[in-house]
C-alpha positions as CSV (number, residue, x, y, z in Angstrom):
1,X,-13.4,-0.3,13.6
2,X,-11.6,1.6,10.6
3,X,-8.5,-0.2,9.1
4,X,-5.5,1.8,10.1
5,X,-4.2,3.4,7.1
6,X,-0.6,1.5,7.4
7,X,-2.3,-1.7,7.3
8,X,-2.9,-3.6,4.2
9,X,-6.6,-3.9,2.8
10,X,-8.4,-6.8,3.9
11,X,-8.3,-9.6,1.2
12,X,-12.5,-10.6,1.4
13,X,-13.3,-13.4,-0.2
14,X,-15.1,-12.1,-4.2
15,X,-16.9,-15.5,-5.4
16,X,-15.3,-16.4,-8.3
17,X,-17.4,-19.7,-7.8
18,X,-14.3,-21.1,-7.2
19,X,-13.4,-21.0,-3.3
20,X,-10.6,-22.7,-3.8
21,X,-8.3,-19.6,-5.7
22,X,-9.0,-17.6,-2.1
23,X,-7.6,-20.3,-0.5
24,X,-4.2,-20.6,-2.9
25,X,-4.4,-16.6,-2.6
26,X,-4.3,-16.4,1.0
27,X,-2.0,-19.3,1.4
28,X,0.4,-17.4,-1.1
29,X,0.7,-14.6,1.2
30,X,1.0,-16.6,4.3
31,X,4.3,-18.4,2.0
32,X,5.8,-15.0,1.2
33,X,5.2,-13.7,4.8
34,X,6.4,-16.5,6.6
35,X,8.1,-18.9,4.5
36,X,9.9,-17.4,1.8
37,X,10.8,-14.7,3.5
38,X,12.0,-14.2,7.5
39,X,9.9,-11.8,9.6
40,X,11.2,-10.5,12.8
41,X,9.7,-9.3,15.8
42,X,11.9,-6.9,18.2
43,X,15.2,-9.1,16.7
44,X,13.1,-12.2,17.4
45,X,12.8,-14.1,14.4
46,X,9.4,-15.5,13.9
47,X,8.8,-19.1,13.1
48,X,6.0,-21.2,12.1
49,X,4.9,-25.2,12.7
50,X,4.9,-26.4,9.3
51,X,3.9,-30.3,10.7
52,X,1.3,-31.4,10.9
53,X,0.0,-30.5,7.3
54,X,-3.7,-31.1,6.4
55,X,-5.2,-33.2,3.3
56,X,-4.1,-30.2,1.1
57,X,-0.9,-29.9,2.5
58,X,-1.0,-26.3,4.5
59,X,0.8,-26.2,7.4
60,X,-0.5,-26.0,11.3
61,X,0.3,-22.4,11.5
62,X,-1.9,-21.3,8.7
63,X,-4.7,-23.1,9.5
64,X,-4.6,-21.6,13.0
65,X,-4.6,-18.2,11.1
66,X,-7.6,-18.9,8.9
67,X,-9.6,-21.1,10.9
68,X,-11.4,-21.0,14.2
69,X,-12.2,-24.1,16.7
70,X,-10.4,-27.2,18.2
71,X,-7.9,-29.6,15.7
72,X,-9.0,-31.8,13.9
73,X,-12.5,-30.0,13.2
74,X,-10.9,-26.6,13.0
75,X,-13.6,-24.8,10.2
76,X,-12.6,-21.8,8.0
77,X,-13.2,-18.3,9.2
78,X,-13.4,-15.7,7.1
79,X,-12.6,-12.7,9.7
80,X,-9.6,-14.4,10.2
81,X,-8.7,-15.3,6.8
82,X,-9.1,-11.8,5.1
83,X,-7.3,-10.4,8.0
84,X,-3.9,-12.7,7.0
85,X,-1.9,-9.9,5.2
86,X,-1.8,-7.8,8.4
87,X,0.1,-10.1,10.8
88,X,3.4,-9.5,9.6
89,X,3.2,-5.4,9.5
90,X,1.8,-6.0,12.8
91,X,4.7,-7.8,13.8
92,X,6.8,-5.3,12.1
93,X,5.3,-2.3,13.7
94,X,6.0,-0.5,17.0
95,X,4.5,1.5,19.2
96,X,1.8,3.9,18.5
97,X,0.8,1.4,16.5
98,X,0.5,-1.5,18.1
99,X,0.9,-2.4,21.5
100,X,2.9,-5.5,23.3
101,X,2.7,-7.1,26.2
102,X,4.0,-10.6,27.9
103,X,1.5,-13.1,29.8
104,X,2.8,-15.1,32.6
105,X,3.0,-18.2,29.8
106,X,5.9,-17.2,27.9
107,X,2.9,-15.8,25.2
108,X,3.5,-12.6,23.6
109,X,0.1,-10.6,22.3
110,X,0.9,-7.7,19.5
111,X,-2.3,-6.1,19.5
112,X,-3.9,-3.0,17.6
113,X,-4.4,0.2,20.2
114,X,-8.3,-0.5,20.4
115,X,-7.5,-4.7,20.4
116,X,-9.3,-5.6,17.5
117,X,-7.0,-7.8,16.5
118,X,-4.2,-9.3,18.2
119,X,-1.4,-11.6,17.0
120,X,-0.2,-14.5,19.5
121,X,3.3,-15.6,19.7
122,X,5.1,-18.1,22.0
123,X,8.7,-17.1,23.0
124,X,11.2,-20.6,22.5
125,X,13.3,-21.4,24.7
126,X,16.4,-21.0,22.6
127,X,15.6,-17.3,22.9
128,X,16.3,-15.9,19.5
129,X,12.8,-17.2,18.0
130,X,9.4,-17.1,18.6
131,X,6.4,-19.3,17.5
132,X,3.3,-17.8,15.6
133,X,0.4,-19.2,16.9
134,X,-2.3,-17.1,15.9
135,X,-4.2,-14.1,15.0
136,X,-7.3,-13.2,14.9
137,X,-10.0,-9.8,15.5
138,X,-11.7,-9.7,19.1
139,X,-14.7,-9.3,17.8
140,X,-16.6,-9.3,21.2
141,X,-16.4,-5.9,23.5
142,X,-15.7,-7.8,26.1
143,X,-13.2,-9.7,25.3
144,X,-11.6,-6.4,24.0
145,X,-11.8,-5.2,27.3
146,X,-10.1,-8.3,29.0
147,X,-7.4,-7.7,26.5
148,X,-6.8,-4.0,27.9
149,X,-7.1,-4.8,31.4
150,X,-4.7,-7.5,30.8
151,X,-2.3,-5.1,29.1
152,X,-2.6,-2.0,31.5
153,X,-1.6,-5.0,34.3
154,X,1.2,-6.0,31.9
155,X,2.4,-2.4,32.0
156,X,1.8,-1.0,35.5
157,X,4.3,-4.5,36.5
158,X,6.9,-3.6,34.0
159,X,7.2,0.5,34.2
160,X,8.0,0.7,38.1
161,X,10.8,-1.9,36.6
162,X,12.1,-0.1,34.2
163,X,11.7,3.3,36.6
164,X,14.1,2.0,39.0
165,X,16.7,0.4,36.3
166,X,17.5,4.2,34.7
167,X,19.9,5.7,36.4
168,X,19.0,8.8,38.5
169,X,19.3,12.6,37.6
170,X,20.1,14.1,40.6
């Protein structure tokens, strides 16, 4: 997979034989994408779950961004992690971009074209927000696949919708 050229580079961890400066780093952009400034997705503004924070005070959502496996154990991941800058342009992109698609959940997936990486938010019920998740590369072919099924489903239900909404021609 080749970074598309509007995405930002990945931000790899250089030992500096001090992990802990990656971590502020990454946590820095996560602030200024999330927190100190508002990122929108198709008029939706996209919130975060600051509670519960961890021992060193980052929020839920940006441990779900840089870590993989089931709270409290949750370990850093470094595809994940480097990976952080791209969510918001991801959000901010359309399409040929990224694709979108709804699951029956109230979930929303942004994905790149090939689904290497996909962004997870959860539509609120207010209906002006949505929750980010999480994000993280598909790594597996596999699951890539299921992701692309999933979206060609999420498509063929929506475009005889939309077919029959415009107004005819004739």
């Amino acid at each position: 997979m080749s970074i598309p050229l509007w995405l930002p580079a990945l931000s790899p961890y250089v030992s500096d034989g001090n992990p802990d400066s990656y971590e502020k780093q990454l946590y820095e952009c996560y602030l200024n994408s999330f927190v100190r400034s508002e990122t929108r997705w198709r008029g939706l503004k996209i919130v975060i779950n600051q509670d519960p924070r961890d021992a060193k005070g980052r929020d839920w959502s940006y441990r779900h961004l840089t870590t993989i496996g089931v709270d409290p154990k949750r370990q850093f991941d470094q595809p994940r992690a480097e990976r952080l800058p791209w969510i918001k342009p991801m959000l901010e992109a359309s399409a040929p971009h990224v694709v979108t698609w709804a699951q029956p959940n109230r979930r929303i997936v942004v994905a790149l074209p090939d689904f290497f990486y996909i962004v997870i938010l959860d539509r609120l019920s207010r209906g002006d927000a949505a929750l980010l998740v999480t994000a993280y590369p598909v790594q597996r072919p596999k699951k890539r696949q299921e992701y692309s099924d999933e979206y060609q489903r999420a498509r063929e239900l929506v475009l005889p919708a939309v077919a029959q909404a415009e107004p005819s021609t004739k």
